[in-house]
PLY file of the C-alpha trace (Angstrom):
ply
format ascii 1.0
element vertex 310
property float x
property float y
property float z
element edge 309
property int vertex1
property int vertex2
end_header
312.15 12.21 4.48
311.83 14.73 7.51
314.54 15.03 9.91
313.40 14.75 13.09
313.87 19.01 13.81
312.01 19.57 11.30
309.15 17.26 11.82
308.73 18.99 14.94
309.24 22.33 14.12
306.21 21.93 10.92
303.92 20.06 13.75
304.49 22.86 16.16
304.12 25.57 13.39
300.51 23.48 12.38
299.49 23.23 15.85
300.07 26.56 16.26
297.86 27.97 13.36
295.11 25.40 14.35
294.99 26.73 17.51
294.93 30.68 16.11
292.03 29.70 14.10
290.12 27.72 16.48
290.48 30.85 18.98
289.70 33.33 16.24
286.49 31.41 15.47
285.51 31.25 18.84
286.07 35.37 19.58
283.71 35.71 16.73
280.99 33.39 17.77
281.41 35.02 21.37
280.79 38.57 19.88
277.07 39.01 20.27
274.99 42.12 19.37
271.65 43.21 21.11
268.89 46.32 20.37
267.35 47.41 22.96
263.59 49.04 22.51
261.82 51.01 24.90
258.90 53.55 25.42
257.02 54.88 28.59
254.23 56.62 29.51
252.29 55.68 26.55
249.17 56.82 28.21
246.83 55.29 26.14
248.06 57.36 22.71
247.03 54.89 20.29
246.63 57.44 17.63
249.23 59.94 16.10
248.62 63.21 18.25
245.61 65.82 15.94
247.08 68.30 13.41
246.18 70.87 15.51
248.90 73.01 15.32
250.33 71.50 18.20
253.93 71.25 19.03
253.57 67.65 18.51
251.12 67.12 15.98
251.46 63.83 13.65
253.99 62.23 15.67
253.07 58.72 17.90
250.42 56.07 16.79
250.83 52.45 17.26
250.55 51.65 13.49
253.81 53.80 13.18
255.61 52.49 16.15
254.81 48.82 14.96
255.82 49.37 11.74
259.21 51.09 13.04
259.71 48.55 15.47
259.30 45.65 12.71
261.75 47.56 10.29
264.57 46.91 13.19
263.39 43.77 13.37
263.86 42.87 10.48
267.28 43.55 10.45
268.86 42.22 13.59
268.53 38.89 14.98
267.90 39.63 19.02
265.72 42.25 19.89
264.08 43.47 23.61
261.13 45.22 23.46
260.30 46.69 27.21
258.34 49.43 28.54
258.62 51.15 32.00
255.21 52.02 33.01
251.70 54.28 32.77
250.53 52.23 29.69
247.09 53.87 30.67
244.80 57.25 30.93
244.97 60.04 28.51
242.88 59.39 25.85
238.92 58.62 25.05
240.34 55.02 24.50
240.91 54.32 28.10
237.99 56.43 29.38
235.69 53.94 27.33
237.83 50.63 27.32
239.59 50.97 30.09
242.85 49.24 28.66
241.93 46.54 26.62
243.07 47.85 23.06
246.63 49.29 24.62
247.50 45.99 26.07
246.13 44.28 22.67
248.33 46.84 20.82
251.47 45.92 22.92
250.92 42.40 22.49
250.54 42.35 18.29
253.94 44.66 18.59
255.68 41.77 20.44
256.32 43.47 23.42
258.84 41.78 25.70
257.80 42.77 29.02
256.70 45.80 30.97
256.41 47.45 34.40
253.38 49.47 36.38
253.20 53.05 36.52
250.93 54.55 38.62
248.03 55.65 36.49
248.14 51.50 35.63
246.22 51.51 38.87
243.47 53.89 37.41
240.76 51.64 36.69
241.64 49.16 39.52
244.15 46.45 40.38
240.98 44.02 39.24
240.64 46.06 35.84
244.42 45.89 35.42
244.81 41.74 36.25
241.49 41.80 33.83
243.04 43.08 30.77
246.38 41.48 31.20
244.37 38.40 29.86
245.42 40.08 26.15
248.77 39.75 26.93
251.57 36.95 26.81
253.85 39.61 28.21
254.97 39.79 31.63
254.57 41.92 33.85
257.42 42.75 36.58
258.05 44.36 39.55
260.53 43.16 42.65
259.18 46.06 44.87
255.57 45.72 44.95
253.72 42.84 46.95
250.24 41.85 45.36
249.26 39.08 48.43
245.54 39.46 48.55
244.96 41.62 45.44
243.80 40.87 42.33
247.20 41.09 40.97
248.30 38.38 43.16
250.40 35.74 41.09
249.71 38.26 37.72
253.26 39.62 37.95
256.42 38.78 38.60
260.23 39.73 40.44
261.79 39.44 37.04
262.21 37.19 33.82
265.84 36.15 32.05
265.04 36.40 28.21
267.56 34.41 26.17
269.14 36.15 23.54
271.08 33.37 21.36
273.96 32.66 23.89
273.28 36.03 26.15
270.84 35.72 29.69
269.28 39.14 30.19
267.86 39.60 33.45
264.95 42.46 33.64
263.45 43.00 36.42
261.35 46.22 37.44
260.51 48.70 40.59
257.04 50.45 41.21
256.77 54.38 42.73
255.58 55.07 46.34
251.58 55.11 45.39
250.80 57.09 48.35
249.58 60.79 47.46
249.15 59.50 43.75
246.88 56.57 43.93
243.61 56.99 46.25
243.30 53.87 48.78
240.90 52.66 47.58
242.42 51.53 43.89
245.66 50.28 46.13
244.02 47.74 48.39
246.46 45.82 49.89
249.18 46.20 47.59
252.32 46.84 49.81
255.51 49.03 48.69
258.70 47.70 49.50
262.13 49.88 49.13
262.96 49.71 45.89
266.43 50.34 46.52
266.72 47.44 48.59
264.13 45.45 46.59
266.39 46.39 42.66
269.52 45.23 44.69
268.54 41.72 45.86
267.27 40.89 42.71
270.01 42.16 40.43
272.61 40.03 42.75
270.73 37.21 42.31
270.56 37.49 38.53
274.19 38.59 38.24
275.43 35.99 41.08
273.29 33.09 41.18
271.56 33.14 37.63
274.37 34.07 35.64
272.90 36.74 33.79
275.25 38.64 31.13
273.11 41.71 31.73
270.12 43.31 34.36
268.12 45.50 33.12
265.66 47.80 35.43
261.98 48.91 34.07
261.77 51.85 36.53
258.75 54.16 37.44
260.05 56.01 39.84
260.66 58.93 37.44
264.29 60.82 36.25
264.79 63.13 38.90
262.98 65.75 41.21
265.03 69.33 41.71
261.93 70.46 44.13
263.00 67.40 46.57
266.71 66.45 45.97
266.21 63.16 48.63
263.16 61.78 46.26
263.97 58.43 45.27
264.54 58.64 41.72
266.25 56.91 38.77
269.61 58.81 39.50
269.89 58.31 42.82
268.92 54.85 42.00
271.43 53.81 39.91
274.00 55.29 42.46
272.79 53.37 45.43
272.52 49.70 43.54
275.19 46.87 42.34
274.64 44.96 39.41
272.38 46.90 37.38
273.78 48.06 33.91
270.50 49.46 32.51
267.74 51.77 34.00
264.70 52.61 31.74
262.68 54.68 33.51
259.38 56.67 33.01
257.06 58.90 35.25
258.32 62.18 34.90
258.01 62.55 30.74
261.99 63.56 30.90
263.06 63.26 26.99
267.10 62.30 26.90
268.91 63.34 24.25
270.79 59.70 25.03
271.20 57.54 27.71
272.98 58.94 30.96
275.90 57.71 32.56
275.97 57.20 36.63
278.52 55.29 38.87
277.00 52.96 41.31
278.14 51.55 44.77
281.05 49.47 43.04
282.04 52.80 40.62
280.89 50.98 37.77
279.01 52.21 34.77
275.17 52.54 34.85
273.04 53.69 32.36
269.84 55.77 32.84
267.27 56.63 29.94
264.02 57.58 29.35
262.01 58.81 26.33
259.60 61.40 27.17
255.51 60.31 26.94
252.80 60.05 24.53
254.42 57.30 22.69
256.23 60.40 20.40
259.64 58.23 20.61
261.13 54.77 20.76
264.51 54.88 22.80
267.16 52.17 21.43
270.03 51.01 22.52
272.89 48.90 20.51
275.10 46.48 22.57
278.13 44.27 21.75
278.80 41.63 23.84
282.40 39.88 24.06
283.65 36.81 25.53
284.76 37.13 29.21
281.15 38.69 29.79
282.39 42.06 28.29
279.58 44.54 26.71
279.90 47.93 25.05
277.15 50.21 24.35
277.82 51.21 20.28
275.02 52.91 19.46
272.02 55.12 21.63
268.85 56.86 19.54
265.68 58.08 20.28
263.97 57.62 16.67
260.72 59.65 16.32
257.18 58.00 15.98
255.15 59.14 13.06
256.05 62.57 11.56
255.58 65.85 12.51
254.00 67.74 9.34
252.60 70.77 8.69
254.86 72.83 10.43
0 1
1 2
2 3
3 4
4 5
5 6
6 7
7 8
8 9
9 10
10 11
11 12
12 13
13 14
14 15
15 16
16 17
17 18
18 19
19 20
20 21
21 22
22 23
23 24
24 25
25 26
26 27
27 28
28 29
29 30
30 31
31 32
32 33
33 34
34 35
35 36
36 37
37 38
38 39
39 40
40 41
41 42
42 43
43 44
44 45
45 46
46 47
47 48
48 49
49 50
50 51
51 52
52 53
53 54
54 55
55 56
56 57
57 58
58 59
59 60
60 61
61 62
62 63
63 64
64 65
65 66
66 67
67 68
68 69
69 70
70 71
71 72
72 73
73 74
74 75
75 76
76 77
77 78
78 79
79 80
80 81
81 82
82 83
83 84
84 85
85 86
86 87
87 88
88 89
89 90
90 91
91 92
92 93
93 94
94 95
95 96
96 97
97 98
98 99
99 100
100 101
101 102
102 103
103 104
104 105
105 106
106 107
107 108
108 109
109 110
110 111
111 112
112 113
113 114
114 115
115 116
116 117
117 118
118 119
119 120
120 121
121 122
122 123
123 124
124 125
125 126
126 127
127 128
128 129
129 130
130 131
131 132
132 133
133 134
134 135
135 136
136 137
137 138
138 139
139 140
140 141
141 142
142 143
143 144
144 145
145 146
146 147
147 148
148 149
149 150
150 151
151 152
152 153
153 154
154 155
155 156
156 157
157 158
158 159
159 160
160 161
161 162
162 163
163 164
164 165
165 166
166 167
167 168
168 169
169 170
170 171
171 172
172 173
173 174
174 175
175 176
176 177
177 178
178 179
179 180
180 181
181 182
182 183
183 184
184 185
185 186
186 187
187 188
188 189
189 190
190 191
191 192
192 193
193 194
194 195
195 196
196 197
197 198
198 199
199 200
200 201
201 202
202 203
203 204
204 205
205 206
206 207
207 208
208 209
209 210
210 211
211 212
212 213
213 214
214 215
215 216
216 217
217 218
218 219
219 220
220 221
221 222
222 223
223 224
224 225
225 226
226 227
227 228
228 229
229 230
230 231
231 232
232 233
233 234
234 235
235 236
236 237
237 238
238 239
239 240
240 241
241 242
242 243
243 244
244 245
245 246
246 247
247 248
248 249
249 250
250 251
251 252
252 253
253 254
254 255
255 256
256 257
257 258
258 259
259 260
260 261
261 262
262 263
263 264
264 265
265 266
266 267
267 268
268 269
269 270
270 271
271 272
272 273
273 274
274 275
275 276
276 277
277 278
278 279
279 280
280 281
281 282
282 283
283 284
284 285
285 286
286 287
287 288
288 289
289 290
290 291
291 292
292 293
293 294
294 295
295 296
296 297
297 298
298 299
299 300
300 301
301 302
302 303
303 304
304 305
305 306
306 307
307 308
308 309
């Protein structure tokens, strides 16, 4: 029979190692991991680029970024899928179908949401809302206002995707069409600051929605060394709170991997962007911890296609 000591010593020493492996379990169902996909400035590249003897020939193609994208897929559980703008103009296909079979294309590869660039606007705000009707995918912007346009109620401020137990807010911000759009294809659109604009939404998602990560689709473009005061993703991500992730587009800047800024609050930002013609997919590997804790682990821009005959 147990003395007394020891009865309470073994029920302390039990509780004790019930306790350990209750928190242990719980660290490891609280550890989360996330791939991030992206591309930008597509421009309507639906086919690998001619062997032509071109710096760039047999690389892109939809067929080969769909079957790259479903090979990650395939082996992680929660995948994003964004892109950050100018999904149209470069190509015979949108010259003669003004969009439909890029949007198609993004929709069959599961795309999660994207942004506006400004060539989006080629064809018309009414072309644009038109073909949107092959897509389940939103599309987001917090610094545009589409009131009396045909875009009106076609996008959105932002969307929270959930990610098994993760709430990733994405929202996106639109460049100054001015100078790059004519009038006439803007309508009433109005541009709002997108610094202002990216920083009320990403405190709402972080503050009021609870969001374990925000994540900006940006076409404002990487930077601009001819006009240092430019907004721009850089100064961007230095001038907002609660953004960890800028994917940008416009300016057709390949990154080597993702860039890191400090914001208002010197914390860690993250800018990238992955050239154009569809040539790369950009992805990014996160770990999430209890406590609302992420690391970045892993950052790649994995080639589209092959580049042959060289």
């Amino acid at each position: 029979m147990l003395s007394r000591r020891k009865f309470i010593q073994q029920t302390s020493f039990t509780t004790a190692a019930l306790l350990a492996g209750k928190f242990a379990g719980a660290e490891e169902v609280t550890t989360q991991r996330l791939v991030i996909l992206h591309t930008n400035d597509v421009h309507s590249r639906l086919d690998p680029f001619p062997m032509d003897g071109s710096r760039n020939q047999g690389l892109g193609g939809v067929a080969a970024r769909a079957n790259l994208i479903n090979e990650i897929r395939a082996k992680e559980e929660h995948v994003l899928l964004l892109d950050a703008g100018d999904i149209f103009q470069g190509t015979p296909y949108f010259n003669l179908y003004k969009g439909e079979p890029e949007i198609i294309a993004m929709q069959k590869m599961g795309y999660d949401a994207c942004t506006m660039g400004n060539h989006d606007f080629d064809a018309g705000l009414e072309n644009f809302a038109l073909q949107l009707q092959h897509a389940t995918f939103p599309v987001l912007l917090c610094n545009y206002d589409f009131t009396a346009t045909p875009m009106e109620n076609k996008s959105l401020p932002y969307k929270i995707f959930k990610k098994g137990k993760l709430k990733i807010g994405v929202t996106g911000v639109g460049i100054e069409m001015k100078g790059l759009v004519p009038d006439n294809l803007i309508g009433n659109t109005k541009y709002l600051d997108p610094v202002y604009k990216l920083n009320e939404t990403a405190s709402m998602l972080k503050r009021e929605k609870d969001c374990d990560m925000v994540i900006c689709l940006s076409h404002l473009g990487y930077q601009y060394r001819e006009n240092a005061n430019k907004i721009c993703d850089m100064i961007l991500a230095k001038e907002t709170e609660h953004v960890d992730l800028i994917i940008g587009g416009h300016t057709h800047t390949f990154l080597s991997e993702p860039v890191l800024v400090k914001n208002k609050k010197a914390e860690d930002v993250l800018v990238n962007q992955v050239g154009w013609g569809g040539i790369q997919l950009g992805r990014l590997d996160y770990e999430f911890f209890k406590y609302k804790k992420k690391n970045m682990t892993a950052a790649k821009s994995l080639s589209i296609g092959k580049k042959t005959g060289e």
